[in-house]
C-alpha positions in Angstrom: 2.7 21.2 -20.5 0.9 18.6 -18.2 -2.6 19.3 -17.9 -4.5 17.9 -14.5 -7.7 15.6 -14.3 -10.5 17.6 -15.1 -12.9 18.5 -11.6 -15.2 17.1 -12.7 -13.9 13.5 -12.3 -11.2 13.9 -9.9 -14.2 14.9 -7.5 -15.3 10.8 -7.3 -12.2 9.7 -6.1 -9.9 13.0 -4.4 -12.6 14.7 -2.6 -11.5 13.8 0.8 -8.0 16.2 0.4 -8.7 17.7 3.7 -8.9 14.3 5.5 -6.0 14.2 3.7 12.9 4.7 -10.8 12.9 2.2 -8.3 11.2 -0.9 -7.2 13.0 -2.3 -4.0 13.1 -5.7 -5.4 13.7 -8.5 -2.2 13.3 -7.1 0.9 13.1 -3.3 2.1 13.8 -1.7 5.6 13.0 1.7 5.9 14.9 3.4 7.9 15.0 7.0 9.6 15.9 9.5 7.1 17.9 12.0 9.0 18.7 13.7 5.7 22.2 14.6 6.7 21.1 17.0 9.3 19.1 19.0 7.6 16.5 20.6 9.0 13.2 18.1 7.9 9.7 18.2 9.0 7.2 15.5 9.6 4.0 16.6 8.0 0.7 15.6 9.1 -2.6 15.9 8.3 -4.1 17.8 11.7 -7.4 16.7 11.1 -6.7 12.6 11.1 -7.2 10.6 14.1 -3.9 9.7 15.9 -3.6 6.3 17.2 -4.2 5.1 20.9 -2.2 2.0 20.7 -3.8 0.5 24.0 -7.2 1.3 22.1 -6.2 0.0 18.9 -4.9 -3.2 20.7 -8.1 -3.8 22.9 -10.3 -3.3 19.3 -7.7 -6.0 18.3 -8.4 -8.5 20.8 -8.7 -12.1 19.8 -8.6 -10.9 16.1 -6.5 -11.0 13.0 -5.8 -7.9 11.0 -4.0 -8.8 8.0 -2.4 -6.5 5.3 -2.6 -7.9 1.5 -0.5 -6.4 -1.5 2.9 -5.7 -2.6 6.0 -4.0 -0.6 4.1 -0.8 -0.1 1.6 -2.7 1.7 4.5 -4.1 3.5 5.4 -0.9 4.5 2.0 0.2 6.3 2.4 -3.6 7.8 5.4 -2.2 9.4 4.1 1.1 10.6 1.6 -0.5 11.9 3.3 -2.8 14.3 5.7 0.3 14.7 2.7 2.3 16.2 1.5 -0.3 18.6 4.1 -2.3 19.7 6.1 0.1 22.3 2.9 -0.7 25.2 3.5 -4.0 24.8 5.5 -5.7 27.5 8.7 -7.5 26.4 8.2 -11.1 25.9 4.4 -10.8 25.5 5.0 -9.9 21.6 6.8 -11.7 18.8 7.4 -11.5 14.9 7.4 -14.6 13.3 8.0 -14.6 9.3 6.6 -17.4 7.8 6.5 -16.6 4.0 4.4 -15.3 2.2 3.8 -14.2 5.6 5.0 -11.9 8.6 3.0 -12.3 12.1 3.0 -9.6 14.7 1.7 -11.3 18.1 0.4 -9.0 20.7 0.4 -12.4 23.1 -2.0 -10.3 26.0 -4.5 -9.5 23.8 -4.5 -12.7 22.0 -4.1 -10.4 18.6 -1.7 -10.5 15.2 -0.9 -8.1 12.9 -0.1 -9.8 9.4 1.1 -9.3 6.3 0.6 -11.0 2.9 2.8 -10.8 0.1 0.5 -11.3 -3.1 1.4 -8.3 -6.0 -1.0 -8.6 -8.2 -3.7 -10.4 -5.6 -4.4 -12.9 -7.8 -1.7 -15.8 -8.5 1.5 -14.8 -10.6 4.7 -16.4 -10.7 6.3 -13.2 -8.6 4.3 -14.7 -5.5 7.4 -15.9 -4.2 7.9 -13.5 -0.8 11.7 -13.1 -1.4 12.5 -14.5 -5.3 10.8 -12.3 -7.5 11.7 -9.6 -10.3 9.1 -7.1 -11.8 10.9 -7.5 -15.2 9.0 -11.2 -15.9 5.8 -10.6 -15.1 3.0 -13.7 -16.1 -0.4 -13.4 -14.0 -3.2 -16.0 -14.0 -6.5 -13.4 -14.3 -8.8 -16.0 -12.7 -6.7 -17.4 -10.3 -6.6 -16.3 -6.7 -7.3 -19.6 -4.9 -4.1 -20.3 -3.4 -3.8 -16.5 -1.9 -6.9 -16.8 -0.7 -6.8 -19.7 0.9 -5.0 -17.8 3.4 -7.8 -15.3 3.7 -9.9 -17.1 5.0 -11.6 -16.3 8.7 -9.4 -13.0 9.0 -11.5 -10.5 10.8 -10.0 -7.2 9.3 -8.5 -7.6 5.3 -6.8 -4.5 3.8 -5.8 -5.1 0.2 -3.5 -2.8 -2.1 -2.5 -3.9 -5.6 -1.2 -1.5 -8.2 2.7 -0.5 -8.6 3.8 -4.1 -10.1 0.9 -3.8 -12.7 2.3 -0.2 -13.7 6.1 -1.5 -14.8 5.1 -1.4 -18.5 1.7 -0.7 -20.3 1.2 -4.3 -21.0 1.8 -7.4 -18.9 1.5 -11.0 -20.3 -1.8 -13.4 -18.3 -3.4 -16.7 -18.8 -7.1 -16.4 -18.6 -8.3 -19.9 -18.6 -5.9 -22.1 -20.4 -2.5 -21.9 -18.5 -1.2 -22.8 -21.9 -3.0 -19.6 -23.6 -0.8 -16.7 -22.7 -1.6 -13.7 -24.0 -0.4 -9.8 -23.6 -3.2 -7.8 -22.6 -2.9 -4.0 -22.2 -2.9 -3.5 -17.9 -6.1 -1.5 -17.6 -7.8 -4.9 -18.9 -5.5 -7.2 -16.7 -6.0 -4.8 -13.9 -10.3 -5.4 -14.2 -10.2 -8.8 -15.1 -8.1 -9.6 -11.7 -10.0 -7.4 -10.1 -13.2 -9.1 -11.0 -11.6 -12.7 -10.1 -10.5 -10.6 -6.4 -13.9 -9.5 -6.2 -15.8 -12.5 -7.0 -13.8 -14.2 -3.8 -15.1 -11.9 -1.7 -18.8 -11.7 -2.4 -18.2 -15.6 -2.0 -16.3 -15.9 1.2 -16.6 -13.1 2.9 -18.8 -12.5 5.7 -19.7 -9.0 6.5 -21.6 -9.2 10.1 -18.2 -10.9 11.1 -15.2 -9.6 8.9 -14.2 -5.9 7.8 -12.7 -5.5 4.3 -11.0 -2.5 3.0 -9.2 -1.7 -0.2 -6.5 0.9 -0.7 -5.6 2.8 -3.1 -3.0 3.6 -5.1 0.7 4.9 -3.6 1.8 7.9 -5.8 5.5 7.9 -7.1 7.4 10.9 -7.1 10.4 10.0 -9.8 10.6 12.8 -11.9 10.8 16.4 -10.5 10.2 18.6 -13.3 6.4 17.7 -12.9 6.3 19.5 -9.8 9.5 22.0 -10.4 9.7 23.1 -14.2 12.6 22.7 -16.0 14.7 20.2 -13.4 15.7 16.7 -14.4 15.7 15.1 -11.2 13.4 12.7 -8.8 12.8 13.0 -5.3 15.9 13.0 -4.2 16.4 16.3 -1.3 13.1 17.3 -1.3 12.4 18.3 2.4 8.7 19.7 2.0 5.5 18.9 0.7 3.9 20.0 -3.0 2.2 23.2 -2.4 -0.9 23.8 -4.7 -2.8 21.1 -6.5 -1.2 18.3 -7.8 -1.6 15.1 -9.5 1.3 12.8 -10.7 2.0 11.1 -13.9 2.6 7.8 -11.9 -1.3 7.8 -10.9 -3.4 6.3 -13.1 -8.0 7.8 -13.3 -8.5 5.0 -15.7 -7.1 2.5 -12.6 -8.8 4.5 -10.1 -12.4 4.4 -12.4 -11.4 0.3 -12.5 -11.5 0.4 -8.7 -14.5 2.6 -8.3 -16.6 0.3 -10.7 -15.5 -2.9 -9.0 -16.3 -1.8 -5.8 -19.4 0.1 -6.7 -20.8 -3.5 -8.4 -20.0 -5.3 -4.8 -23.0 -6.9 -2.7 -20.6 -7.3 0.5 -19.4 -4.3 2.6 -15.7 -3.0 0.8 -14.5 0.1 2.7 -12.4 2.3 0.4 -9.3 3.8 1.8 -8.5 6.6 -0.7 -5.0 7.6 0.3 -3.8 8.9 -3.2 -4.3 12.1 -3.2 -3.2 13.2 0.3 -0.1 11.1 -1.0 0.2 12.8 -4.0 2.0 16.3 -2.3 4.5 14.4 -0.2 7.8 14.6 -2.7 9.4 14.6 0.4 8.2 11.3 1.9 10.3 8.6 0.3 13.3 6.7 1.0 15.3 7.8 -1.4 18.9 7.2 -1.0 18.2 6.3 2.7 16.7 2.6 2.0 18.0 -0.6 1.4 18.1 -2.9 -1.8 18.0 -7.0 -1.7 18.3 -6.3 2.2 21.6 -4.4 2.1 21.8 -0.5 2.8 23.1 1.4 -0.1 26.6 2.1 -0.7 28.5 5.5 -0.4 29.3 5.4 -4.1 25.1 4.5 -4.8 24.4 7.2 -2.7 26.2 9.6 -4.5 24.0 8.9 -7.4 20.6 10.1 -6.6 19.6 9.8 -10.2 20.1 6.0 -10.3 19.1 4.6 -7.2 16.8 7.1 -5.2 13.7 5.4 -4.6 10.9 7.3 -4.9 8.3 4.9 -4.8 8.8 3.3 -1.2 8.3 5.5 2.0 9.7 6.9 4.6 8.9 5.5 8.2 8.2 6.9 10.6 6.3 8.6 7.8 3.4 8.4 5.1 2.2 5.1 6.3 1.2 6.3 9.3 -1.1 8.3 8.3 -2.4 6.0 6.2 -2.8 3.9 9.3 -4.5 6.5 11.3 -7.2 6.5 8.3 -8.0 2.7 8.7 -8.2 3.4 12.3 -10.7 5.9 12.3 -12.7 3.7 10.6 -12.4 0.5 12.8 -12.7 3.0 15.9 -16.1 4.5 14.4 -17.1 0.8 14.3 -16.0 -0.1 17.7 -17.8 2.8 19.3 -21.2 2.6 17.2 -20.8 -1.7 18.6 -20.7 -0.4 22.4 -23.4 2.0 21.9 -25.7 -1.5 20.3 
């Protein structure tokens, strides 16, 4: 039987409850999961801050927000731009994809939205926005230089980095000598890239002009029988949330107490946006059998096999993301308002 994180450290990191097996490999549209007429509810935290889109956009003005990580962080890009976009006028907004990147332009307000495909943060050879596989993974542990090149001057950065590192327990890296690969067990990779990610920022960010946040992990929900005893499923059909406390197998503390240490050791402002454990009850949020794979929707015969290709890792949108996104907001409307009142 599966015992949970004992209170006394799951308090550091999942305190904030009340505010709150597949990787899509190429590109992933999420589209409205209808669930085959079924009766399905959108669940929401009632205690978040929804967003004011004409707000949000005039905090925007003449700023870049960008969004750094892998497709999840793709997919609160998205919602993002999903939220916002419908007051815009047509023709005063555009979406330009220039890889690694995507661009949002709210043309009015002078104002992007962006999004930044780098997996592992640092440099890997999976940095490639479209060509990439999870199954040949080789990361360079003190590398970041050409990601963060693009960094550079962004007024809001919200990075997320976890589900490629989780594929297997080790990962081969180069620390150093490009030549020198090693395999290092992925709690270690994860610090020592973390370190290199964090060693860029006390270096080139500048906190009286630029905001930095870091997410945290996305739960997975790809085996059912930790939440329903006895089953042998994943998330496929699930139409409500966990009830109860919960915490997933696909969530790793020791990653979490990685992130909490880095953080903690930081000189420059890093705002922590902890959406795992409000995460962690939505079964019911995913994709499932309701995505896409290498940009094509799934086929009638795929669909029939939940078991295979339901993904339970990617969300739903309108959807999780959203309120993800209403958490950052909070926070960049709590600065906007204490900046009027100076």
């Amino acid at each position: 039987m599966k015992t949970q994180p004992s209170p006394d450290r799951r308090i550091l990191f999942f305190l904030p409850i009340a505010l709150a097996s597949l990787l899509i490999l190429g590109s992933l549209r999420v589209v409205l999961d209808l669930r085959n007429g079924q009766n399905y509810f959108l669940w929401q935290l009632r205690s978040s801050e929804r967003i004011n889109a004409l707000k949000f956009l005039e905090m925007l003005r003449d700023k870049r927000l960008m969004f750094v990580g892998d497709s999840i962080q793709r997919g609160m890009f998205e919602s993002m731009v999903c939220l916002v976009q419908s007051v815009i006028p047509d023709g005063k907004k555009s979406l330009q994809r220039i890889p690694p990147r995507k661009i949002f332009i709210a043309e009015e307000y002078n104002a992007s939205i962006e999004y930044y495909w780098a997996p592992f943060l640092i440099e890997s050879i999976s940095d490639h926005a479209t060509n990439h596989t999870v199954h040949k993974r080789l990361v360079k542990l003190d590398s970041i230089a050409k990601h963060s090149e693009q960094w550079k001057g962004v007024d809001i950065l919200v990075f997320e980095s976890y589900v490629w590192w989780m594929y297997k327990p080790s990962i081969n890296a180069t620390y150093g000598s490009l030549q020198d690969i090693q395999e290092y067990n992925v709690t270690t990779a994860y610090r020592l890239a973390l370190e290199t990610w964090a060693k860029w920022i006390e270096s080139s960010i500048n906190s009286q002009d630029q905001k930095v946040f870091f997410m945290t992990m996305s739960p997975t929900h790809l085996w059912n029988w930790e939440w329903k005893a006895g089953t042998d499923g994943n998330c496929f059909n699930e139409t409500h949330p966990i009830q109860g406390p919960y915490w997933g197998t696909g969530s790793s503390l020791d990653i979490m107490g990685i992130v909490e240490d880095v953080l903690g050791k930081l000189k420059k402002k890093v705002r922590l946006l902890n959406i795992t454990q409000l995460s962690e009850f939505r079964k019911d949020g995913h994709t499932s059998v309701y995505g896409e794979r290498k940009g094509k929707l799934l086929t009638r015969e795929q669909r029939s096999d939940p078991k295979t290709y339901a993904d339970c890792i990617h969300w739903c949108l309108p959807g999780v993301p959203d309120t993800w996104n209403e958490i950052l907001y909070a926070h960049l409307l709590q600065d906007y308002r204490q900046r009027k009142q100076t």
